[in-house]
C-alpha positions, 0 to 999 in steps of 0.5 A: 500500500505505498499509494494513498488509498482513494477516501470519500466518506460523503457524496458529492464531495469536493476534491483538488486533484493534481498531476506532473508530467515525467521528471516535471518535462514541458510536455502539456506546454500550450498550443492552440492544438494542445488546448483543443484537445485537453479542453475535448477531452474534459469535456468527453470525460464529463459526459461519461462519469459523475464529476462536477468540474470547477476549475482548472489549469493547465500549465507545461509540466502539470495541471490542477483541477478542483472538482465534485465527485459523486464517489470514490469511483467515479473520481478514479475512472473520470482520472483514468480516462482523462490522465490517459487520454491526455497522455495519447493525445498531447504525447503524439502532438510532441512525438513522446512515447515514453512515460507521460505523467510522473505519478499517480495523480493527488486528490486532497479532499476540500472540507469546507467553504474556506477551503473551496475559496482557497483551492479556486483562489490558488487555480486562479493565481497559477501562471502568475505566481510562478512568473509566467504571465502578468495575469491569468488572461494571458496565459496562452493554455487552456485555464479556467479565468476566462471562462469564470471571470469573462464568460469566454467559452471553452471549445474543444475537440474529441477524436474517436480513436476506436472508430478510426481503429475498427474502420481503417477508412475512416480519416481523423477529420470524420472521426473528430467531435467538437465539444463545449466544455461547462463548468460548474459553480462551487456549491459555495456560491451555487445560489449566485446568478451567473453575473454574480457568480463572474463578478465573484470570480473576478474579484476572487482572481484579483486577490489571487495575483496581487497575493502572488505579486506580494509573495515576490517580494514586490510586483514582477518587473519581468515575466517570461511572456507568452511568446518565450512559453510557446517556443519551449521545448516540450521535452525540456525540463525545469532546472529545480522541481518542488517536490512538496507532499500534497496535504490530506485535506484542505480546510479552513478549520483546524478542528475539521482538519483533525477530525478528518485526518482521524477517520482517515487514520481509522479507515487506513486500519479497517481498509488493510484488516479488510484487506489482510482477511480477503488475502486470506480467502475470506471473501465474504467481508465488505470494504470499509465505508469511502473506499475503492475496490482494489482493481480487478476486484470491483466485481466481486467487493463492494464498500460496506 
C-alpha cells in the first residue's frame, strides 16, 4: 500500500486533484492544438462519469483541477480516462512515447467553504505566481479565468480513436467531435446568478495575483511572456522541481482538519484488516465505508 488509498466518506464531495508530467518535462506546454484537445477531452470525460468540474489549469509540466465527485469511483475512472487520454493525445502532438505523467495523480479532499475559496483562489493565481504571465488572461493554455471571470467559452475537440481503429477508412477529420466544455459553480456560491457568480470570480482572481505579486517580494518587473512559453521545448525540463507532499485535506478549520485526518487514520486500519482477511480467502467481508475496490476486484467487493 505505498499509494494513498482513494477516501470519500460523503457524496458529492469536493476534491483538488493534481498531476506532473515525467521528471516535471514541458510536455502539456500550450498550443492552440494542445488546448483543443485537453479542453475535448474534459469535456468527453464529463459526459461519461459523475464529476462536477470547477476549475482548472493547465500549465507545461502539470495541471490542477478542483472538482465534485459523486464517489470514490467515479473520481478514479473520470482520472483514468482523462490522465490517459491526455497522455495519447498531447504525447503524439510532441512525438513522446515514453512515460507521460510522473505519478499517480493527488486528490486532497476540500472540507469546507474556506477551503473551496482557497483551492479556486490558488487555480486562479497559477501562471502568475510562478512568473509566467502578468495575469491569468494571458496565459496562452487552456485555464479556467476566462471562462469564470469573462464568460469566454471553452471549445474543444474529441477524436474517436476506436472508430478510426475498427474502420481503417475512416480519416481523423470524420472521426473528430467538437465539444463545449461547462463548468460548474462551487456549491459555495451555487445560489449566485451567473453575473454574480463572474463578478465573484473576478474579484476572487484579483486577490489571487496581487497575493502572488506580494509573495515576490514586490510586483514582477519581468515575466517570461507568452511568446518565450510557446517556443519551449516540450521535452525540456525545469532546472529545480518542488517536490512538496500534497496535504490530506484542505480546510479552513483546524478542528475539521483533525477530525478528518482521524477517520482517515481509522479507515487506513479497517481498509488493510479488510484487506489482510480477503488475502486470506475470506471473501465474504465488505470494504470499509469511502473506499475503492482494489482493481480487478470491483466485481466481486463492494464498500460496506
Amino acid at each position: 500500500m505505498s499509494r494513498p488509498l482513494r477516501y470519500q466518506p460523503e457524496e458529492w464531495s469536493i476534491f483538488f486533484v493534481t498531476g506532473r508530467c515525467i521528471q516535471s518535462r514541458f510536455l502539456l506546454r500550450p498550443s492552440p492544438r494542445v488546448n483543443s484537445l485537453i479542453v475535448g477531452v474534459l469535456a468527453r470525460a464529463l459526459e461519461r462519469f459523475d464529476i462536477r468540474l470547477h476549475g482548472m489549469c493547465f500549465l507545461s509540466n502539470h495541471y490542477h483541477l478542483l472538482l465534485s465527485s459523486k464517489n470514490a469511483a467515479s473520481l478514479a475512472s473520470f482520472m483514468q480516462y482523462v490522465g490517459s487520454n491526455i497522455a495519447r493525445e498531447v504525447g503524439r502532438q510532441h512525438s513522446w512515447k515514453e512515460k507521460f505523467w510522473s505519478r499517480r495523480y493527488t486528490a486532497s479532499m476540500v472540507l469546507d467553504e474556506a477551503a473551496q475559496i482557497d483551492r479556486m483562489k490558488y487555480i486562479l493565481s497559477n501562471s502568475v505566481k510562478e512568473g509566467l504571465v502578468k495575469h491569468p488572461r494571458y496565459w496562452p493554455g487552456v485555464h479556467c479565468y476566462r471562462n469564470l471571470a469573462e464568460g469566454t467559452p471553452l471549445h474543444g475537440v474529441w477524436i474517436d480513436r476506436t472508430s478510426q481503429h475498427v474502420h481503417s477508412a475512416v480519416s481523423e477529420s470524420e472521426a473528430t467531435t467538437k465539444l463545449t466544455l461547462n463548468l460548474a459553480q462551487l456549491p459555495c456560491y451555487e445560489a449566485l446568478g451567473s453575473y454574480e457568480y463572474r463578478a465573484t470570480m473576478r474579484a476572487l482572481a484579483k486577490e489571487a495575483v496581487e497575493d502572488s505579486r506580494d509573495s515576490q517580494d514586490g510586483s514582477q518587473s519581468q515575466y517570461l511572456g507568452q511568446k518565450r512559453i510557446l517556443n519551449m521545448d516540450p521535452h525540456s525540463k525545469p532546472k529545480s522541481i518542488d517536490k512538496s507532499p500534497a496535504p490530506l485535506c484542505h480546510s479552513g478549520c483546524p478542528r475539521k482538519y483533525r477530525a478528518f485526518v482521524e477517520s482517515f487514520r481509522e479507515f487506513v486500519s479497517d481498509y488493510k484488516h479488510t484487506y489482510d482477511r480477503i488475502l486470506e480467502g475470506i471473501l465474504s467481508v465488505g470494504l470499509p465505508h469511502g473506499s475503492l475496490p482494489p482493481t480487478g476486484w470491483s466485481v466481486t467487493f463492494s464498500s460496506g
